[in-house]
Each structure stands twice: as C-alpha cells, then as structure tokens.
PDB file of N, H, CA, C and O in Angstrom:
ATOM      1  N   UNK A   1     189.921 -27.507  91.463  1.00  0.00           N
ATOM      2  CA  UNK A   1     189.814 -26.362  92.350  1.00  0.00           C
ATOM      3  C   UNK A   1     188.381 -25.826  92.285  1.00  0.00           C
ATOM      4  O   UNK A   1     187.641 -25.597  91.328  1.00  0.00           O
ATOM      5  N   UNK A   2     188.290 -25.752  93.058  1.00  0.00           N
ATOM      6  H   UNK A   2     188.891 -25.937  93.836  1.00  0.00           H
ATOM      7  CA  UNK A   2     186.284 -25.002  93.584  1.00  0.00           C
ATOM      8  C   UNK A   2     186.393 -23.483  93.222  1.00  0.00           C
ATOM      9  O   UNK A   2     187.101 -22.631  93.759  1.00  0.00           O
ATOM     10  N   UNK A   3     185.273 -23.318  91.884  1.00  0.00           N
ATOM     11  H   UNK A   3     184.698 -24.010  91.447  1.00  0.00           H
ATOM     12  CA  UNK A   3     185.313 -21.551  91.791  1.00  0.00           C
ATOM     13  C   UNK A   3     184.547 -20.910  92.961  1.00  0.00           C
ATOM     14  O   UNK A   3     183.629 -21.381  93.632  1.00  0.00           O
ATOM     15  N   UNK A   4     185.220 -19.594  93.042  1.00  0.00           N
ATOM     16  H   UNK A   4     185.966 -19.211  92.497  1.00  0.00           H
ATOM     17  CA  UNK A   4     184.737 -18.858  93.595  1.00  0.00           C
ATOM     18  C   UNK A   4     184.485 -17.347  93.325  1.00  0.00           C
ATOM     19  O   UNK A   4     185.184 -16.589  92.653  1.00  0.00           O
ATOM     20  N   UNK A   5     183.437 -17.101  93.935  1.00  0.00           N
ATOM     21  H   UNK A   5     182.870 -17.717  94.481  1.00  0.00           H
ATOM     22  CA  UNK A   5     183.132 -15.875  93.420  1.00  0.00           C
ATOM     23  C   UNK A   5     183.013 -14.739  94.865  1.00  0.00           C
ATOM     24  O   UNK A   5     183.000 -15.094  96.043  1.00  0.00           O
ATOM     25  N   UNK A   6     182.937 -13.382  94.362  1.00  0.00           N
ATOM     26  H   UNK A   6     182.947 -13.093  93.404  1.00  0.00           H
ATOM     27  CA  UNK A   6     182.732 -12.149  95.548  1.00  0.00           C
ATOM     28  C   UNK A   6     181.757 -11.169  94.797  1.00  0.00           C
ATOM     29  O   UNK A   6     182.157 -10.530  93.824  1.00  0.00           O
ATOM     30  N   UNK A   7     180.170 -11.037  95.376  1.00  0.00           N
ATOM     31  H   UNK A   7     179.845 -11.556  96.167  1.00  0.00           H
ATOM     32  CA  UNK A   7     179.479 -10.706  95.194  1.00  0.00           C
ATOM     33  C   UNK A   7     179.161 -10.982  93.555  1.00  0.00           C
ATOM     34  O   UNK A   7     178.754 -10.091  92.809  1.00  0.00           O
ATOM     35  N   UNK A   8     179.363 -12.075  93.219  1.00  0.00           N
ATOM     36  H   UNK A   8     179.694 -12.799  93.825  1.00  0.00           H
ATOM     37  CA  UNK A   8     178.417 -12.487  91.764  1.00  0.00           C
ATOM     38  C   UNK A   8     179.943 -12.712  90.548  1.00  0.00           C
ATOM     39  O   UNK A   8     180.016 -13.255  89.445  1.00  0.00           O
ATOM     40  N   UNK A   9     180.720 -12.179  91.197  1.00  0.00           N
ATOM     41  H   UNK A   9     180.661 -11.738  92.093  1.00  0.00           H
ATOM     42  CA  UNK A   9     182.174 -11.943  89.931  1.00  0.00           C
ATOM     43  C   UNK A   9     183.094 -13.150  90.648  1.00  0.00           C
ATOM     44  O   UNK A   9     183.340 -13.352  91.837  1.00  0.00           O
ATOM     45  N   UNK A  10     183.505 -13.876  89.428  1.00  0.00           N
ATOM     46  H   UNK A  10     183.305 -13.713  88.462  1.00  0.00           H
ATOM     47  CA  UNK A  10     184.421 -14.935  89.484  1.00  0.00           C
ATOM     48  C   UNK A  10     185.900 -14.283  90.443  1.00  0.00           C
ATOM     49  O   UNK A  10     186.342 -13.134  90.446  1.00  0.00           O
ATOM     50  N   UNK A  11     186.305 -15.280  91.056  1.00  0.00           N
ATOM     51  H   UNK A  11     185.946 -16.214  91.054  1.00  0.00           H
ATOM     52  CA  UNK A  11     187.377 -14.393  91.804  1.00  0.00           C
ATOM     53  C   UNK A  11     188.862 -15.336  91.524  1.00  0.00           C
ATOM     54  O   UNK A  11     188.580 -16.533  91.480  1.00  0.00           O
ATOM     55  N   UNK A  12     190.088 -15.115  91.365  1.00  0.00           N
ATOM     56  H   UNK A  12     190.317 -14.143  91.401  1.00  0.00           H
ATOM     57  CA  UNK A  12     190.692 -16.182  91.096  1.00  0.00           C
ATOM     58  C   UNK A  12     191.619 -16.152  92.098  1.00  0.00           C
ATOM     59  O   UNK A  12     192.178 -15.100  92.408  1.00  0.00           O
ATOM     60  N   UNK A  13     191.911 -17.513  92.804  1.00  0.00           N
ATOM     61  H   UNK A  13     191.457 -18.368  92.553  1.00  0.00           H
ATOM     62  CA  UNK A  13     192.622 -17.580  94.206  1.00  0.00           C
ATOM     63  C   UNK A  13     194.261 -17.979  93.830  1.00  0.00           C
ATOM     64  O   UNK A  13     194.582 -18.542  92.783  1.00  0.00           O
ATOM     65  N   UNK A  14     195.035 -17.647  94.697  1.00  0.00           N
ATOM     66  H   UNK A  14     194.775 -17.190  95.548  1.00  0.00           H
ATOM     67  CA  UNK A  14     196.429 -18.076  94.439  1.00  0.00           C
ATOM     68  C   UNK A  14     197.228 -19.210  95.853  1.00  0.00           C
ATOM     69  O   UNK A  14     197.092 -19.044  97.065  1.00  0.00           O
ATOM     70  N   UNK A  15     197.754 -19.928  95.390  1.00  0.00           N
ATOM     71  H   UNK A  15     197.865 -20.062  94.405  1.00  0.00           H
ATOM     72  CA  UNK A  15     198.380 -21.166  96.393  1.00  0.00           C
ATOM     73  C   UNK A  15     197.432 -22.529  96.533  1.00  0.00           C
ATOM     74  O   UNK A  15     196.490 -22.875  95.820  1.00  0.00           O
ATOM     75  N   UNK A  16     197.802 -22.950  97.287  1.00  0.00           N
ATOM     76  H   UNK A  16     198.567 -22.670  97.867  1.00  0.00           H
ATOM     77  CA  UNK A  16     197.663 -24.510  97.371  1.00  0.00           C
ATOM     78  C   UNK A  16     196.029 -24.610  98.227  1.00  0.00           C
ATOM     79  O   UNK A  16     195.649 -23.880  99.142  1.00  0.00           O
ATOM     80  N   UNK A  17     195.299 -25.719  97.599  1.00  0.00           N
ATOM     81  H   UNK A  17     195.608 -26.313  96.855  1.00  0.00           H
ATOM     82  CA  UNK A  17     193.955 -25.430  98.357  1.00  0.00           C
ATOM     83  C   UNK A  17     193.930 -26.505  99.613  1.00  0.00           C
ATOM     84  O   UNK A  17     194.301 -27.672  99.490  1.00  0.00           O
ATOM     85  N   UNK A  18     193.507 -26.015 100.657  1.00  0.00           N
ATOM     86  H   UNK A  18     193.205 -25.067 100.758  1.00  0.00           H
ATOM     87  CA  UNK A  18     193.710 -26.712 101.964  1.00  0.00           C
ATOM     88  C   UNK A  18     192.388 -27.593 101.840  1.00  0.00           C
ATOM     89  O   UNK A  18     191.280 -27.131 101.568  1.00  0.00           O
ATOM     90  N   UNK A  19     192.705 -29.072 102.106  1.00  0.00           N
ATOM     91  H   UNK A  19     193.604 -29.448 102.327  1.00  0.00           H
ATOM     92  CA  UNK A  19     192.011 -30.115 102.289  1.00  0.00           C
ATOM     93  C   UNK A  19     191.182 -30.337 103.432  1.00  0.00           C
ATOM     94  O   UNK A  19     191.590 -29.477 104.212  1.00  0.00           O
ATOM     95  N   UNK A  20     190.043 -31.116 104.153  1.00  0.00           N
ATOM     96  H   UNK A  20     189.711 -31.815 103.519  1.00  0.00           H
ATOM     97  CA  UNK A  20     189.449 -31.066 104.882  1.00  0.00           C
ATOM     98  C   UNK A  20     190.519 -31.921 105.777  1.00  0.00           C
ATOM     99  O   UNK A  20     191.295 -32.736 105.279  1.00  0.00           O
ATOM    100  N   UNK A  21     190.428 -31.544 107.489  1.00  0.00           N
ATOM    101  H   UNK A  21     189.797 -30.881 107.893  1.00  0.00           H
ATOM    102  CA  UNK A  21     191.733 -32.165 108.151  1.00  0.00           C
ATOM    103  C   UNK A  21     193.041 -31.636 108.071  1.00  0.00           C
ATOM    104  O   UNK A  21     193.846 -31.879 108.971  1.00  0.00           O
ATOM    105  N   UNK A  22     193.348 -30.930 107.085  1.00  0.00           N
ATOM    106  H   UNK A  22     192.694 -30.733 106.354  1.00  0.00           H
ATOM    107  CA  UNK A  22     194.554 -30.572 106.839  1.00  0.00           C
ATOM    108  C   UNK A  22     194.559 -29.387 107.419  1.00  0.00           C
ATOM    109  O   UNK A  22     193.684 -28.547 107.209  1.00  0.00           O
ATOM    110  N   UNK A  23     195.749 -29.183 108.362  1.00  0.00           N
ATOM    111  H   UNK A  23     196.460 -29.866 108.533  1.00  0.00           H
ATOM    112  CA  UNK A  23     196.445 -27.930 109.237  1.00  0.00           C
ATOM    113  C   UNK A  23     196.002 -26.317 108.118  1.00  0.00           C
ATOM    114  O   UNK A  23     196.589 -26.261 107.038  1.00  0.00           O
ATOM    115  N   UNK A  24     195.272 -25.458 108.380  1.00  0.00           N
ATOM    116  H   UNK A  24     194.796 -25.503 109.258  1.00  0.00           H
ATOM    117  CA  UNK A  24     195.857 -24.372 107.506  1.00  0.00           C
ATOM    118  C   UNK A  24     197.020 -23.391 107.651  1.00  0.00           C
ATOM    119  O   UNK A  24     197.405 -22.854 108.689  1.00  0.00           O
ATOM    120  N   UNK A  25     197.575 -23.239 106.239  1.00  0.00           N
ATOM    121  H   UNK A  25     197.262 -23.675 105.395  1.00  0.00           H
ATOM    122  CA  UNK A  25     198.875 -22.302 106.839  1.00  0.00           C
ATOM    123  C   UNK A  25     198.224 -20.541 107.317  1.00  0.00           C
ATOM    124  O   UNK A  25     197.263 -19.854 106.969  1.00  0.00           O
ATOM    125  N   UNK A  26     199.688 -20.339 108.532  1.00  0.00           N
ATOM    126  H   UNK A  26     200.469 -20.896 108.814  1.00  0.00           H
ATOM    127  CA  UNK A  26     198.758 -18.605 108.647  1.00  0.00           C
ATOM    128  C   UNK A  26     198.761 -18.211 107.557  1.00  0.00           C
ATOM    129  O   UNK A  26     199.484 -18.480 106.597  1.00  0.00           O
ATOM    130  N   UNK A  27     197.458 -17.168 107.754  1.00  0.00           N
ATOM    131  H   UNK A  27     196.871 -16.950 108.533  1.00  0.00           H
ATOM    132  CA  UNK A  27     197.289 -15.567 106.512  1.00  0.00           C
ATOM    133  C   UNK A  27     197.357 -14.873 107.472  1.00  0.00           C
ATOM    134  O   UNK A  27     197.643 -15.073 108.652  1.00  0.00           O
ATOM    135  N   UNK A  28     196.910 -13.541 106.566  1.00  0.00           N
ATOM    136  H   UNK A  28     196.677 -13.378 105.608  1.00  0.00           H
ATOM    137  CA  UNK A  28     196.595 -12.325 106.864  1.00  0.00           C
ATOM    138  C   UNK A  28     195.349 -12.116 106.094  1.00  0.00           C
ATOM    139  O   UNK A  28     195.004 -12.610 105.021  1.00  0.00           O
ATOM    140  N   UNK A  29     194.635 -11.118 107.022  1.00  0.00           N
ATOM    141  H   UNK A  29     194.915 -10.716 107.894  1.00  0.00           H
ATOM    142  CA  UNK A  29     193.175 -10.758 105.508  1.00  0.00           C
ATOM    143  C   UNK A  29     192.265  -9.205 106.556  1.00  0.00           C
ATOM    144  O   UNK A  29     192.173  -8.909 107.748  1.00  0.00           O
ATOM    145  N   UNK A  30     191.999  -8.883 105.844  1.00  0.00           N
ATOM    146  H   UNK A  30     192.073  -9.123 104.876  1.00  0.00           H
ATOM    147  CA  UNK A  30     191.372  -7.765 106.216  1.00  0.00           C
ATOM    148  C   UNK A  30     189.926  -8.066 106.880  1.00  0.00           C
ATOM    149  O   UNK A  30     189.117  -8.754 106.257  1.00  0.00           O
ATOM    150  N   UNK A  31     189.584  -7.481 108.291  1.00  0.00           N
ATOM    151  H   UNK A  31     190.241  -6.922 108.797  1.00  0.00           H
ATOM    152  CA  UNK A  31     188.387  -7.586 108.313  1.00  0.00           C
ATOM    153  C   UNK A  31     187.332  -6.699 108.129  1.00  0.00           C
ATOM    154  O   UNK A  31     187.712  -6.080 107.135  1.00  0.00           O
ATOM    155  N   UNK A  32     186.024  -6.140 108.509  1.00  0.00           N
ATOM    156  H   UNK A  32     185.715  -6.644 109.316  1.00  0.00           H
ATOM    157  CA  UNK A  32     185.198  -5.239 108.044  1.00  0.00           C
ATOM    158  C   UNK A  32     185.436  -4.196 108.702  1.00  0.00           C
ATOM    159  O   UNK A  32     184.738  -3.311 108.207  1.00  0.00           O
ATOM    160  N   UNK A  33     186.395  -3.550 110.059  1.00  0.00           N
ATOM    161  H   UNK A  33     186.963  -4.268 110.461  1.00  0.00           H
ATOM    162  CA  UNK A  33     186.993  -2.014 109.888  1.00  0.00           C
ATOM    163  C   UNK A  33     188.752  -2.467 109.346  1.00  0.00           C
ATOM    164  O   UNK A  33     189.779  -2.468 110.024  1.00  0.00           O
ATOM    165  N   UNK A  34     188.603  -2.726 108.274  1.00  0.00           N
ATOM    166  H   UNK A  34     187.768  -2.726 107.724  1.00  0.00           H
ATOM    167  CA  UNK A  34     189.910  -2.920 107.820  1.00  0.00           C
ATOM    168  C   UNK A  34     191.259  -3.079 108.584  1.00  0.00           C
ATOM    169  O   UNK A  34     192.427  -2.927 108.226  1.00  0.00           O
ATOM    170  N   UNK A  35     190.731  -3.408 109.665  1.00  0.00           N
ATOM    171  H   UNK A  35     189.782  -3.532 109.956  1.00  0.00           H
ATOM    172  CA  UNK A  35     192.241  -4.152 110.754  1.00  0.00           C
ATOM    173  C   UNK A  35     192.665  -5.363 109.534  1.00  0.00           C
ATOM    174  O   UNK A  35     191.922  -5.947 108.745  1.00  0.00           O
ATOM    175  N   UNK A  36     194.211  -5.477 109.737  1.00  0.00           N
ATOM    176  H   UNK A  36     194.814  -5.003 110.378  1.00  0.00           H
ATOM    177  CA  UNK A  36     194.882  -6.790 109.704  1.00  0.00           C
ATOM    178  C   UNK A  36     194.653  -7.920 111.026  1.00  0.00           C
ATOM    179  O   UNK A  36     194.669  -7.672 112.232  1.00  0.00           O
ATOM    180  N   UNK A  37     194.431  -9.286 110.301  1.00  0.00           N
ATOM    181  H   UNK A  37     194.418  -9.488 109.322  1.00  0.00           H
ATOM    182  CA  UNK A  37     193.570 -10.101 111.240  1.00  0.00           C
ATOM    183  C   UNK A  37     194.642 -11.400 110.156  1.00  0.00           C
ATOM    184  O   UNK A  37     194.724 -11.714 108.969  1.00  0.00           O
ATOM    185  N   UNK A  38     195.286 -11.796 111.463  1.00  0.00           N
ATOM    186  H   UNK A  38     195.219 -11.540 112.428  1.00  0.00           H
ATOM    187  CA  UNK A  38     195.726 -13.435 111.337  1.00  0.00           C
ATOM    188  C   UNK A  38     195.433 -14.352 111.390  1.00  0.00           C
ATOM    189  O   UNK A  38     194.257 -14.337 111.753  1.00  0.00           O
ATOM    190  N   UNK A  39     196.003 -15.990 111.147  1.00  0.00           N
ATOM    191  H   UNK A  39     196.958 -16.002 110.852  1.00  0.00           H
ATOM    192  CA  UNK A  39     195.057 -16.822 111.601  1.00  0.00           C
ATOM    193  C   UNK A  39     195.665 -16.902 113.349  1.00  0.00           C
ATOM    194  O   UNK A  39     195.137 -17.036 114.453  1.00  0.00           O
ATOM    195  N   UNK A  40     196.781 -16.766 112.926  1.00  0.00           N
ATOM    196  H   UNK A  40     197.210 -16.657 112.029  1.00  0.00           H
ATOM    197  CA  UNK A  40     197.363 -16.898 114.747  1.00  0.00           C
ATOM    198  C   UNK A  40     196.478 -16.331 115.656  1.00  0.00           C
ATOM    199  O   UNK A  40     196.331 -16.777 116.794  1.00  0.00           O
ATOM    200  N   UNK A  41     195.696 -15.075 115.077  1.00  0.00           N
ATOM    201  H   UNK A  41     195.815 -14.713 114.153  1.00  0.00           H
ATOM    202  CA  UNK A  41     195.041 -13.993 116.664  1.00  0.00           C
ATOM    203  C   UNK A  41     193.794 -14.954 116.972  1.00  0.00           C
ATOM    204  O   UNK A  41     193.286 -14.730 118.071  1.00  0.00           O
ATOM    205  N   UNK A  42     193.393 -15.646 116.466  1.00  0.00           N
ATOM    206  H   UNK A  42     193.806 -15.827 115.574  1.00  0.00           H
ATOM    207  CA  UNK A  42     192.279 -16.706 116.830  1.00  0.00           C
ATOM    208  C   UNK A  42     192.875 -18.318 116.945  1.00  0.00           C
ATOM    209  O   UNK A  42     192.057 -19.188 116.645  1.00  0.00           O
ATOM    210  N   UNK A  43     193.959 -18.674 117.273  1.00  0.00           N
ATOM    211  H   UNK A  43     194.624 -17.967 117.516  1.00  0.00           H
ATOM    212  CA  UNK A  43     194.345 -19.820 118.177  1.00  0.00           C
ATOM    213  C   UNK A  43     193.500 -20.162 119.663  1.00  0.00           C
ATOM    214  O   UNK A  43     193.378 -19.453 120.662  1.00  0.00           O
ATOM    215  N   UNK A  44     193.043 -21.371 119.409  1.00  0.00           N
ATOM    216  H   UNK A  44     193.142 -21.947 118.597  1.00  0.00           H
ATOM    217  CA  UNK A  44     192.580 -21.571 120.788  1.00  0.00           C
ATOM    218  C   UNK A  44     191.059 -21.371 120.594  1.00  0.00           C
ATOM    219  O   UNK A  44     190.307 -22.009 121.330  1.00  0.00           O
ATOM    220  N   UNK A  45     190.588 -20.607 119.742  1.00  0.00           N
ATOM    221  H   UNK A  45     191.199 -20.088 119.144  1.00  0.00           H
ATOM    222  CA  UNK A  45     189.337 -20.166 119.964  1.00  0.00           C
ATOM    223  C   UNK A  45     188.761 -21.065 118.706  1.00  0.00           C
ATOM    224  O   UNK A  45     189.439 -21.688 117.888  1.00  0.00           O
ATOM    225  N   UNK A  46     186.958 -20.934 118.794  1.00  0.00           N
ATOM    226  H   UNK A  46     186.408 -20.428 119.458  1.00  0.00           H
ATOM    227  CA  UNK A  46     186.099 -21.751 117.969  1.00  0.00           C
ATOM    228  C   UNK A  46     185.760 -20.347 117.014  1.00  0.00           C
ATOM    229  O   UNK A  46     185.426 -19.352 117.658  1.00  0.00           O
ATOM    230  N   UNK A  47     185.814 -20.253 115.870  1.00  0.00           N
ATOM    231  H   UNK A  47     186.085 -21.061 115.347  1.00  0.00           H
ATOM    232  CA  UNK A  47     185.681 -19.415 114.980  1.00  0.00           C
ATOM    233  C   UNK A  47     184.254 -19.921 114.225  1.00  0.00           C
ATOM    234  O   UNK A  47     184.465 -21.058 113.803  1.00  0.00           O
ATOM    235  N   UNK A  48     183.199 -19.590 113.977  1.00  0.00           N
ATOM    236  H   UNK A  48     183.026 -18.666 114.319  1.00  0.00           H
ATOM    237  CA  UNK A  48     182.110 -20.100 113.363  1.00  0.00           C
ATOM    238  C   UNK A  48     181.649 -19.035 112.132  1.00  0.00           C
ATOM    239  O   UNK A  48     180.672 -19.291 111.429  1.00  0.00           O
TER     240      UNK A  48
END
C-alpha cells in the first residue's frame, strides 16, 4: 500500500486500494466549501 500523507503528517487510509483500470467504487468526500461531493455527481465528465 502507497503511504500517504496530508500536509507533511502520515495519514492512514481504510478499504481496498483501487488498481490502475479498475472501476472505482462511489464515495463521498468533502470539498473546499464543505459540500458533500460524490463520485456519481461527476459521471460523464473528465475530472483533472
């Protein structure tokens, strides 16, 4: 599993790590005005 960190501090992730090619399952995650943001609300679209 690939560490990761958030702003310099080790961060520790939970579930299965998605492979390159491999479908991701939906989340949920907060964005920067703290809306709830799915993966569903960006179907269809190119996310960069």
């Amino acid at each position: 599993m690939a560490k990761v960190t958030f702003k310099g501090n080790p961060m520790t992730l939970i579930g299965e790590e998605v492979s390159v090619g491999e479908q991701a399952p939906n989340f949920t995650v907060l964005n920067a005005s703290l809306e709830e943001k799915s993966l569903e609300d960006y179907r269809g679209q190119v996310v960069a």
